[in-house]
C-alpha positions in Angstrom: 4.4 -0.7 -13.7 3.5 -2.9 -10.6 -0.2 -1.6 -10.5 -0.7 -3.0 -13.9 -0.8 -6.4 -12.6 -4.4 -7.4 -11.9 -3.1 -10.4 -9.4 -0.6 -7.9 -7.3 -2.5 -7.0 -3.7 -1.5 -4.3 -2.1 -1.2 -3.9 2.2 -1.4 -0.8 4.1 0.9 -1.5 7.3 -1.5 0.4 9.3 0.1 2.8 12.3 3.8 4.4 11.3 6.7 3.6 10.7 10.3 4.5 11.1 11.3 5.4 7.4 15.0 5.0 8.5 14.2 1.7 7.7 15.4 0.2 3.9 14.8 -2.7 2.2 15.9 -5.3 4.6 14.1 -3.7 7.7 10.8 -3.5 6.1 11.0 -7.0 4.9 11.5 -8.0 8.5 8.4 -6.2 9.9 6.6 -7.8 6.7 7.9 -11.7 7.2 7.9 -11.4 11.0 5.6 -8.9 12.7 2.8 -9.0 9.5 3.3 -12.6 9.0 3.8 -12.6 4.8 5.5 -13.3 2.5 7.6 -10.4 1.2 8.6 -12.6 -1.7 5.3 -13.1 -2.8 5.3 -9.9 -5.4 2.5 -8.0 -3.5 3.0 -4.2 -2.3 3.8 -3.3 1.3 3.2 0.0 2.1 4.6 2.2 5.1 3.8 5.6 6.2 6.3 8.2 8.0 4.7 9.3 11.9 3.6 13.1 10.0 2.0 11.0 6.9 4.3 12.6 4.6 6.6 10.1 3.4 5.4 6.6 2.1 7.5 3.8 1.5 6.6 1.1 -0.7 8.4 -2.9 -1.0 7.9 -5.4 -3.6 9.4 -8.6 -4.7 10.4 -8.1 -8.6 11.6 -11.2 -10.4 15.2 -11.2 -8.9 15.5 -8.3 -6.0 13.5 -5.7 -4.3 12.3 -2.8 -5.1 11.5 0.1 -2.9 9.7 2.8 -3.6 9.9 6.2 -2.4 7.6 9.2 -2.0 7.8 12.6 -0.1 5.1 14.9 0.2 6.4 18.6 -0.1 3.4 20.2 1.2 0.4 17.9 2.3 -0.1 14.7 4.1 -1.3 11.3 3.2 -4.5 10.2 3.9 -3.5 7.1 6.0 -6.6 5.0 7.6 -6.7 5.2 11.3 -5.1 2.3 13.0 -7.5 -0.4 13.5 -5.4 -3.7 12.8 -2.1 -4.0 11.7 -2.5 -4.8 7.8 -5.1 -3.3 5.7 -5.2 -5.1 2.2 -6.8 -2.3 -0.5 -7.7 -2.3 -4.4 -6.0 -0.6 -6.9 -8.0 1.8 -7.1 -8.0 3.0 -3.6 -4.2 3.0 -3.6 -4.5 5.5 -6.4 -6.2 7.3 -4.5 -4.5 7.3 -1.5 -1.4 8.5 -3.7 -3.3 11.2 -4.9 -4.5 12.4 -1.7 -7.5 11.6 -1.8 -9.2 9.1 1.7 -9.9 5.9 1.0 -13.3 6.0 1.7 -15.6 7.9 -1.2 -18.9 8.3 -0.2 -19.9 9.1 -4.1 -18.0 6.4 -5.4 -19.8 4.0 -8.0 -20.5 0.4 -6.7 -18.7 -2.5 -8.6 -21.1 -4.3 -10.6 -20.9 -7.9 -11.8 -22.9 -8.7 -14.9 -23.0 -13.0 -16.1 -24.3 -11.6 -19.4 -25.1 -8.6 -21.6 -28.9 -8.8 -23.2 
């Protein structure tokens, strides 16, 4: 699975966007209007204007991929627009796919240890 890959990043395109848009519209707004790479194997991720579609594009070896979900009954929790490209862990993407907001206030800090006593 793509989140499986420690050095994959993954980039909220912040706002919405029109979810008409496949594979080679999404790489436009990624290469041209985000200025990346679309090749470069990292996730792109797009939400519909109601927050309950997201669409996902990623550079696989050989072609894209495009990954599709629909809410039936809630909304994502999409961050407010403040810039155009939000780049998030792992984790938070989890969380964003399971509804939950980015931001938890009870959350556990990261630590970094050099060595164990």
């Amino acid at each position: 699975m793509w989140l499986s890959d420690t050095g994959v990043k993954v980039y909220l395109c912040l706002g919405t966007t029109d979810m008409r848009k496949s594979t080679n519209g999404l790489s436009v707004i990624v290469s041209e209007i985000l200025e990346k790479d679309p090749f470069s194997g990292h996730l792109f991720a797009f939400c519909s204007r109601n927050k309950k579609i997201m669409k996902v594009l990623y550079w696989d070896r050989n072609g894209f991929c495009l990954w599709y979900k629909r809410l039936e009954k809630d909304r994502f929790r999409w961050p407010e627009k403040e810039a155009d490209l939000m780049e998030i862990g792992h984790r938070e993407f989890r969380w964003l796919l399971d509804g939950l907001p980015l931001k938890q206030p009870t959350a556990y800090a990261k630590r970094h240890y050099q060595y164990v006593y």
